[in-house]
C-alpha positions as CSV (number, residue, x, y, z in Angstrom):
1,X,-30.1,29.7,0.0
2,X,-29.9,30.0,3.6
3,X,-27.7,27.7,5.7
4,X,-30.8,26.2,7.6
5,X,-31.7,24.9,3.3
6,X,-28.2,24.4,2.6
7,X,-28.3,22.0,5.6
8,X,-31.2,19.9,4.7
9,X,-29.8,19.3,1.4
10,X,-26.8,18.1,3.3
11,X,-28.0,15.9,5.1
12,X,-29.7,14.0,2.3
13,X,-26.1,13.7,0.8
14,X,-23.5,11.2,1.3
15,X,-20.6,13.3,2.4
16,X,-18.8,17.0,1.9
17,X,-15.9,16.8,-0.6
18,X,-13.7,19.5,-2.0
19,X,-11.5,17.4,-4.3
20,X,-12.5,16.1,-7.3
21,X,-10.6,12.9,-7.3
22,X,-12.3,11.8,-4.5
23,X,-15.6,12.4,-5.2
24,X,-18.2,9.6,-4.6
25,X,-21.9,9.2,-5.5
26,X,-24.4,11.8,-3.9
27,X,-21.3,14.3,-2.6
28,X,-21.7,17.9,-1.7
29,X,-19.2,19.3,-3.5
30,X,-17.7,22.5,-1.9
31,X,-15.6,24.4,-5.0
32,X,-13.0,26.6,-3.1
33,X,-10.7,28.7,-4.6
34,X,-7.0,29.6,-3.5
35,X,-4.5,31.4,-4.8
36,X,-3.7,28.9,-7.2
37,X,-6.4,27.6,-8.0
38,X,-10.2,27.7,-9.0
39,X,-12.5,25.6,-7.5
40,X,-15.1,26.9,-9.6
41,X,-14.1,25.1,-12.9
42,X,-14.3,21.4,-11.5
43,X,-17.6,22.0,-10.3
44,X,-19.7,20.4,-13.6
45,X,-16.7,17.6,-13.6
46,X,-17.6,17.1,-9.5
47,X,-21.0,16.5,-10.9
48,X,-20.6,14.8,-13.5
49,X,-18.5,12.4,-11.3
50,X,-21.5,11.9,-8.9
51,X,-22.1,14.6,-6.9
52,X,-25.2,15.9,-6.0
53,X,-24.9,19.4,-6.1
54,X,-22.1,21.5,-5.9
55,X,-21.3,24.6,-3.8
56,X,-19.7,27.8,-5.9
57,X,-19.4,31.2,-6.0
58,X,-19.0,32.4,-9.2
59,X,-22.1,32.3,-11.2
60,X,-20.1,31.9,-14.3
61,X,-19.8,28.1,-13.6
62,X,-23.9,27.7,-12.5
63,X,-25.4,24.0,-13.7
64,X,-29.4,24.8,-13.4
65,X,-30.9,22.7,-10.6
66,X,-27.1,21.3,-9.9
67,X,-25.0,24.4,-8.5
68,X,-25.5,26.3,-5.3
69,X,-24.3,30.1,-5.8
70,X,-23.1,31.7,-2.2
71,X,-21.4,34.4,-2.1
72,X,-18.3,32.7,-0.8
73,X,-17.7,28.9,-0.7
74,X,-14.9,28.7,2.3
75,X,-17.2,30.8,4.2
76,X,-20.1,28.7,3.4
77,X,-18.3,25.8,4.6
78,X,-17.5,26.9,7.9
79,X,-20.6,28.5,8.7
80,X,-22.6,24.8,7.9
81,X,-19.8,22.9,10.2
82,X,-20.7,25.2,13.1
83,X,-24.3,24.8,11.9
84,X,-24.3,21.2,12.4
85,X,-22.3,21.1,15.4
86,X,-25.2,22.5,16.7
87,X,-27.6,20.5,15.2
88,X,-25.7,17.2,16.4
89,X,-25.3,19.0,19.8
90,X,-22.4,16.5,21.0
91,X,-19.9,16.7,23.1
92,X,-16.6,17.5,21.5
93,X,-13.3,17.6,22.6
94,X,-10.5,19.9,21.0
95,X,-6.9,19.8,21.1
96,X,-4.1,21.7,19.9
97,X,0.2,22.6,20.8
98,X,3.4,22.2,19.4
99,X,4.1,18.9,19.1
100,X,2.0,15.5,19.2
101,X,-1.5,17.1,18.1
102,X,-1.7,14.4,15.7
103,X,-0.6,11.1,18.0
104,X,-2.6,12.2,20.9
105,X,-5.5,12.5,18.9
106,X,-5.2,9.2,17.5
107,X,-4.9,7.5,20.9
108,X,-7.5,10.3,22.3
109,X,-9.9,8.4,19.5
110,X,-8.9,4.6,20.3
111,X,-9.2,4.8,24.0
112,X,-12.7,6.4,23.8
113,X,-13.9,4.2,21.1
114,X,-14.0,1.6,23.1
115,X,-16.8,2.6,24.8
116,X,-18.2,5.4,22.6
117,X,-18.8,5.9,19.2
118,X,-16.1,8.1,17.9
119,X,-15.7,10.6,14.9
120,X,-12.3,12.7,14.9
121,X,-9.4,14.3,12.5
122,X,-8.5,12.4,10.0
123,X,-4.8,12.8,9.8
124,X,-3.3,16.1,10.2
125,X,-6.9,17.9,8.6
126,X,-6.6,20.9,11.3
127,X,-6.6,23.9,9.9
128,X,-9.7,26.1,8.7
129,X,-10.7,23.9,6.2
130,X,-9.9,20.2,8.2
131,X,-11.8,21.5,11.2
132,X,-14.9,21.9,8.9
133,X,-14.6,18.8,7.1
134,X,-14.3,17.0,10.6
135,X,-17.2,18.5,12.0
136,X,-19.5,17.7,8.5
137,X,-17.9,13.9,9.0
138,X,-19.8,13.5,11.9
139,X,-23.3,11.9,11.8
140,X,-26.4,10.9,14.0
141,X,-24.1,8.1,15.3
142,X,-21.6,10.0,16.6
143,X,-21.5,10.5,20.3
144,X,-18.1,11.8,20.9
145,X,-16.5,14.2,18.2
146,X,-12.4,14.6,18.2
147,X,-10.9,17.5,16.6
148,X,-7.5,18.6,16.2
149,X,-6.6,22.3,15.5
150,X,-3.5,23.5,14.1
151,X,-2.4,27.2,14.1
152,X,0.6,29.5,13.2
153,X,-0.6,32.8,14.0
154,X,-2.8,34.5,16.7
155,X,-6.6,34.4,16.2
156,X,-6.6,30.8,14.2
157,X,-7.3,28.8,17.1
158,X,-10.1,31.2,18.6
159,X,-11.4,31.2,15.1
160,X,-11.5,27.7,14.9
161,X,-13.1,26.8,18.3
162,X,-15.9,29.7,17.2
163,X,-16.6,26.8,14.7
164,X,-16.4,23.6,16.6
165,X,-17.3,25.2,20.2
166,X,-15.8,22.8,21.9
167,X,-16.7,21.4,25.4
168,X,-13.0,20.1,26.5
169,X,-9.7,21.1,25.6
170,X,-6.4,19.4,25.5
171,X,-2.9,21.4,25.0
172,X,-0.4,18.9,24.3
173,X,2.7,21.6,25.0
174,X,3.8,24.9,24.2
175,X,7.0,24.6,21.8
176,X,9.2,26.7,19.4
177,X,6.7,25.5,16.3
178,X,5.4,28.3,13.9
179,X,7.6,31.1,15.1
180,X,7.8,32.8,11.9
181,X,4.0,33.1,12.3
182,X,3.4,33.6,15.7
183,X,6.7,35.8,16.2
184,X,8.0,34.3,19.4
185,X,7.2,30.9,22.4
186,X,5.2,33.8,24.4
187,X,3.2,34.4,21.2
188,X,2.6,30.6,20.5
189,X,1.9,30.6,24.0
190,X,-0.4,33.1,23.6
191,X,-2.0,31.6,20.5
192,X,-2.6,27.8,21.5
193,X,-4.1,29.3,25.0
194,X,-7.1,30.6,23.1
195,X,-8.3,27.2,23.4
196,X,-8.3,28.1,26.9
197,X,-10.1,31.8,26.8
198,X,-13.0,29.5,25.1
199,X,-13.6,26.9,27.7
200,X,-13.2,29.9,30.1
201,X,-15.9,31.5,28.2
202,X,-17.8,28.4,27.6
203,X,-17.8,26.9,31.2
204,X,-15.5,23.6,29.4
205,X,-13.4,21.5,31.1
206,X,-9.3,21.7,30.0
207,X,-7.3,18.4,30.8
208,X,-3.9,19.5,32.1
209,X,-0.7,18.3,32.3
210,X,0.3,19.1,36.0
211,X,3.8,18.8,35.1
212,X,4.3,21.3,33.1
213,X,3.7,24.4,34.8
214,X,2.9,27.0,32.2
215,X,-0.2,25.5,31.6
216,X,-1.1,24.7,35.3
217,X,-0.4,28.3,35.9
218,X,-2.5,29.4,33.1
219,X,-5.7,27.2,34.2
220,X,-5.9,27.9,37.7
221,X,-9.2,30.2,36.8
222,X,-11.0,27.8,35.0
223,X,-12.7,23.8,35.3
224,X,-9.8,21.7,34.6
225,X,-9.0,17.4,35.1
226,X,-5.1,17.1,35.4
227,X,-2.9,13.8,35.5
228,X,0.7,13.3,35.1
229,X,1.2,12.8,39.2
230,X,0.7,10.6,41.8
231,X,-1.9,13.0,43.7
232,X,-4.3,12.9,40.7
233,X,-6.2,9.8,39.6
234,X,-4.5,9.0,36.5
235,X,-1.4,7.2,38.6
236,X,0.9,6.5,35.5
237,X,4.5,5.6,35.6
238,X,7.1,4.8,32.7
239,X,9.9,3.1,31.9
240,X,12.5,4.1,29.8
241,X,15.7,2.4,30.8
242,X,15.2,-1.1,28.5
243,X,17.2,-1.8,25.3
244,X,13.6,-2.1,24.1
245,X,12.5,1.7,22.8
246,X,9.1,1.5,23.0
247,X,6.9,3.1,26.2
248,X,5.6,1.5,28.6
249,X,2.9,3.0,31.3
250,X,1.9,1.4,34.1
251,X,-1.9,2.5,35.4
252,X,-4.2,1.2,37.5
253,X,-2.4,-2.3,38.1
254,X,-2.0,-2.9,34.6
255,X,1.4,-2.5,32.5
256,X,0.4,-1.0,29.1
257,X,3.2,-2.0,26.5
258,X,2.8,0.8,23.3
259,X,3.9,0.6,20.2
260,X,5.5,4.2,20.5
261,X,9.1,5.4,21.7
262,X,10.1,8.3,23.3
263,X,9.6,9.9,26.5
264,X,7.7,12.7,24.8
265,X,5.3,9.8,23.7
266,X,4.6,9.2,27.5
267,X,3.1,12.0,28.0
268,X,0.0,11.6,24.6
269,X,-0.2,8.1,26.5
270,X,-0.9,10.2,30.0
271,X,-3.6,12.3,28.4
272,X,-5.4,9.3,26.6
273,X,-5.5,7.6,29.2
274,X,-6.4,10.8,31.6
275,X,-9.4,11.3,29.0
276,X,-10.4,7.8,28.7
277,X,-10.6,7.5,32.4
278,X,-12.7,10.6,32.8
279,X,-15.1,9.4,30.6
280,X,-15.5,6.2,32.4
281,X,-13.1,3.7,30.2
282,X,-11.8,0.8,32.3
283,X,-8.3,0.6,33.0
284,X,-7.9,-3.0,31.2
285,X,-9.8,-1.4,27.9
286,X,-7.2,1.3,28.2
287,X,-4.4,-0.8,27.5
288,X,-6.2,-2.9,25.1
289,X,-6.5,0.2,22.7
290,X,-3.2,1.5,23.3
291,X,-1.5,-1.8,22.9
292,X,-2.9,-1.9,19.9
293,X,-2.1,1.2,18.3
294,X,0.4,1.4,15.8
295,X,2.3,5.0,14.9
296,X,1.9,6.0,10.4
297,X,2.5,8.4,8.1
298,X,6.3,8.5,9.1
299,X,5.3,9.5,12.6
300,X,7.3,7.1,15.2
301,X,7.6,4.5,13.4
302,X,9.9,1.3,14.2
303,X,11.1,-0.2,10.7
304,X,13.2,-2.6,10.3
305,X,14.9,-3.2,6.8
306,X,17.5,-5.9,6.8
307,X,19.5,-5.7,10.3
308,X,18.8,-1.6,10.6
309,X,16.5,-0.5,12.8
310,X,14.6,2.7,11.6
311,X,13.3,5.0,14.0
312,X,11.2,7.1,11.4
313,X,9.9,11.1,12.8
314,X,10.4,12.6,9.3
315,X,6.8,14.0,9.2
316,X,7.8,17.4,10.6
317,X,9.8,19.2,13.0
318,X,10.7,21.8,15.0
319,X,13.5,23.0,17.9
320,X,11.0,21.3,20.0
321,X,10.4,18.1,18.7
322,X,13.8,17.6,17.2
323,X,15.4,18.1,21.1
324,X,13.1,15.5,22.4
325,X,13.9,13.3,19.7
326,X,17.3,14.0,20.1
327,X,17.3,13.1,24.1
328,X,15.2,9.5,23.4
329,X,17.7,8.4,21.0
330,X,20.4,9.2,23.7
331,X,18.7,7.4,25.8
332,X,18.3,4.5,23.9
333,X,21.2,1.3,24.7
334,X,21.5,0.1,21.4
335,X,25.4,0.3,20.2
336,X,25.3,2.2,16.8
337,X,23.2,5.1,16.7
338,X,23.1,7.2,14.1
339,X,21.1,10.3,13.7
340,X,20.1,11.5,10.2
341,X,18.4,14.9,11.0
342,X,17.0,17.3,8.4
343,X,16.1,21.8,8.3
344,X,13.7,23.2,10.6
345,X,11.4,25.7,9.0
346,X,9.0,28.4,9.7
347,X,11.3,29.7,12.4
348,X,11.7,33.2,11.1
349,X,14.5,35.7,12.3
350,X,15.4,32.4,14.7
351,X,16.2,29.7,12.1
352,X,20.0,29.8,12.8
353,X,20.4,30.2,16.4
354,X,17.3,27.0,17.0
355,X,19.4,24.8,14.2
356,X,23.2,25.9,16.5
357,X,21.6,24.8,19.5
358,X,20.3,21.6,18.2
359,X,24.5,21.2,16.6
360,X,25.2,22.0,20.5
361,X,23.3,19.3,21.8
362,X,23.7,16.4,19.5
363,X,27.2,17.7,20.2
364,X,26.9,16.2,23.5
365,X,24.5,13.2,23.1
366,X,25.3,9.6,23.6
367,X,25.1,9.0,19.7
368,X,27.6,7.9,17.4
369,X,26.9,10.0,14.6
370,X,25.4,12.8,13.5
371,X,24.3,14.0,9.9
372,X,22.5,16.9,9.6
373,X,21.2,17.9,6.1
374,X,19.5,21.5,4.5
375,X,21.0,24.8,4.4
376,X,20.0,25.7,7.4
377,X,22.1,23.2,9.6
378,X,25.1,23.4,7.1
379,X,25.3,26.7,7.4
380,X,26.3,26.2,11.2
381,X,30.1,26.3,12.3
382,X,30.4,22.3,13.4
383,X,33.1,21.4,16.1
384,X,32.5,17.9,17.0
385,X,33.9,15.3,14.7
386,X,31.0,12.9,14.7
387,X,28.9,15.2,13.5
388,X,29.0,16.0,9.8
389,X,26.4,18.1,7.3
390,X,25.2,18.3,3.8
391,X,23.6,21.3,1.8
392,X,21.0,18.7,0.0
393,X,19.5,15.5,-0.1
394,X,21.6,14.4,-3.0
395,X,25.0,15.3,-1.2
396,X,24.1,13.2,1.8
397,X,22.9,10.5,-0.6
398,X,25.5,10.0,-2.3
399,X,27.7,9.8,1.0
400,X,25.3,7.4,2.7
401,X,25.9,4.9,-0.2
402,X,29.3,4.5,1.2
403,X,28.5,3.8,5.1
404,X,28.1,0.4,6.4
405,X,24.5,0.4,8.8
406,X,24.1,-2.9,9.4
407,X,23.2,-3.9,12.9
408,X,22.7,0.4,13.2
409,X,19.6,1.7,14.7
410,X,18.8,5.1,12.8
411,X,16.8,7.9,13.9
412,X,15.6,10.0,10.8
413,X,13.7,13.2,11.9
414,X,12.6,16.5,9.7
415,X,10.5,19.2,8.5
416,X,8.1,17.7,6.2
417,X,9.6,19.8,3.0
418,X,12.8,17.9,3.8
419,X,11.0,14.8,2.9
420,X,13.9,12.5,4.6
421,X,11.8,9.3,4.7
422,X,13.6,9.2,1.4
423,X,16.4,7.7,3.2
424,X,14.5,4.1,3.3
425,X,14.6,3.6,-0.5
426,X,18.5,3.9,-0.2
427,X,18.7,1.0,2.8
């Protein structure tokens, strides 16, 4: 079956799924395989659970009249997303970099939904098989289509825009994320900028921070909309000296109160509202969708539990990330602070210098204490006596039973395998 067939039958379906526990009535199951696992042998329960038909490429598994035999499924997959990003023929905007892919395409998606009818990422679904998925979620509807790539080596994100062809593109930063795949910042550099060798290519538009001034100097060739100053249209200005943590931007005569903190937050506020603007959103439904935004999924969160506050950033990390994290909470005039950090990973030959020069600056940081957890950070020689470490979870656990947080205000901040959110069953 061709993909032009493939296509028609997809479109008489409900959805694409690739997990049998979430398949719903008059699904086209996809049946990858990994190295773990075989796809192939859930097909017949995929269809037996409602789906239609059910893509697979081994013909041992074939269901006559039910199964679709390709000669390989992921590949089939991809090649029907960029077939019906085609057929939709939308515009789509792409976005990728070290940190705050996942926030700015949230409010990316809730500034432009007021006006437009959106379809973008769910969650963090970015890699070769999310992009995909994303593009397939999009329907007849859809006039704007939001996707976020991830990447840890060269080639992923060209790969992925060869998919999604994207007609703008958004780099949030270049950070030390990934370096054990991309090898060093000049080859994450190198990597995230493919987004930019496609618009090139493409004759698309890039939306640039002019602030930072890798990415100005590496856009200067091609169509680009930048903000983040007062000579560009998006005139945004923030505060972050009140007790109060969260952001606030002020555009356009209106003063947009977030639900985020951080000064690294500003900046995914900048480019949704950069992006909103360029698509002709008003200024006062700009701050009604990022007003209402609220941060999940243990991304910038503000908990409170009893009289602790909980600033909660476990979802990942990296040297990046964690400094900005790090610099906020300075920032912040609340009287107890305590930092509950957790391992970096993926950082390759680089691990232990990136986890000393995070010791070195907490080191120097308005913040009362410091506890660092993982084998990575406790293998660091520690000088400063408000800072103290633990080899595991379960060491600092049992320590943290002991301390008295009340009126505290807590930042807890990881890689995701650290899994620190852990901390909020033991408040």
């Amino acid at each position: 079956m061709n993909i032009s067939d493939l296509h028609a039958l997809f479109l008489e379906c409900s959805t694409v799924c690739t997990d049998t526990r979430l398949v719903k009535e008059n699904d086209l199951f996809f049946a990858l395989t990994g190295e773990h696992f075989n796809g192939n042998k859930f097909a017949k329960k995929a269809l037996e659970s409602g789906a239609s038909y059910a893509v697979i490429d081994d013909s041992e598994y074939q269901v006559e009249g039910e199964t679709i035999l390709v000669n390989n499924t992921l590949e089939t997959l991809q090649q029907l997303a960029a077939f019906h990003r085609d057929y939709l023929n939308i515009p789509i905007i792409a976005l990728t970099g070290s940190n705050g892919k996942t926030t700015s395409k949230e409010l990316i998606n809730v500034v432009l939904s007021q006006n437009y009818k959106t379809t973008a990422t769910v969650g963090n679904l970015n890699n070769h098989i999310g992009v995909p998925l994303t593009l397939l979620s999009m329907h007849k509807d859809t006039e704007l289509g939001i996707v976020e790539m991830g990447a840890n080596h060269l080639k992923e994100i060209e790969f992925l825009c060869s998919i999604a062809k994207p007609n703008f593109g958004y780099i949030t930063n270049f950070g030390k994320a990934h370096l054990e795949g991309f090898g060093s910042l000049e080859g994450v550099i190198q990597g995230k900028s493919e987004l930019y060798t496609f618009l090139e290519l493409t004759d698309g538009i890039a939306f640039i921070n002019k602030k930072d001034e890798k990415q100005v100097e590496l856009t200067s060739h091609i169509k680009r909309v930048t903000f983040g100053d007062q000579t560009t249209a998006n005139k945004t200005t923030v505060n972050l000296e009140s007790a109060d943590p969260f952001v606030i931007a002020n555009y356009n005569g209106f003063k947009i109160e977030s639900q985020l903190i951080g000064s690294y937050n500003f900046t995914n506020i900048s480019a949704a509202i950069a992006i909103g603007s360029y698509f002709k959103v008003s200024a006062k439904q700009i701050k009604t969708a990022i007003e209402g935004y609220t941060p999940t999924n243990n991304r910038s969160q503000i908990i409170t539990k009893r009289s602790t506050k909980i600033i909660l950033d476990a979802y990942n990390a990296n040297p990046t990330s964690m400094k900005a994290a790090l610099e906020s909470f300075h920032i912040l005039k609340d009287t107890n602070k305590i930092a509950i950090i957790g391992d970096m990973f993926e950082l390759g030959a680089t691990a232990a210098d990136e986890h000393q020069h995070i010791i070195d600056l907490a080191s120097t940081l308005n913040i009362n204490k410091v506890y660092v957890v993982g084998k990575l950070f406790n293998a660091i020689e520690i000088k400063s006596n408000h800072i103290k470490a633990f080899d595991a979870f379960e060491d600092f656990k049992i320590h943290f039973s002991s301390l008295d947080i009340a009126k505290s205000t807590l930042l807890i901040k990881a890689s995701r395998g650290m899994k620190l959110e852990r901390i909020l069953d033991l408040i």
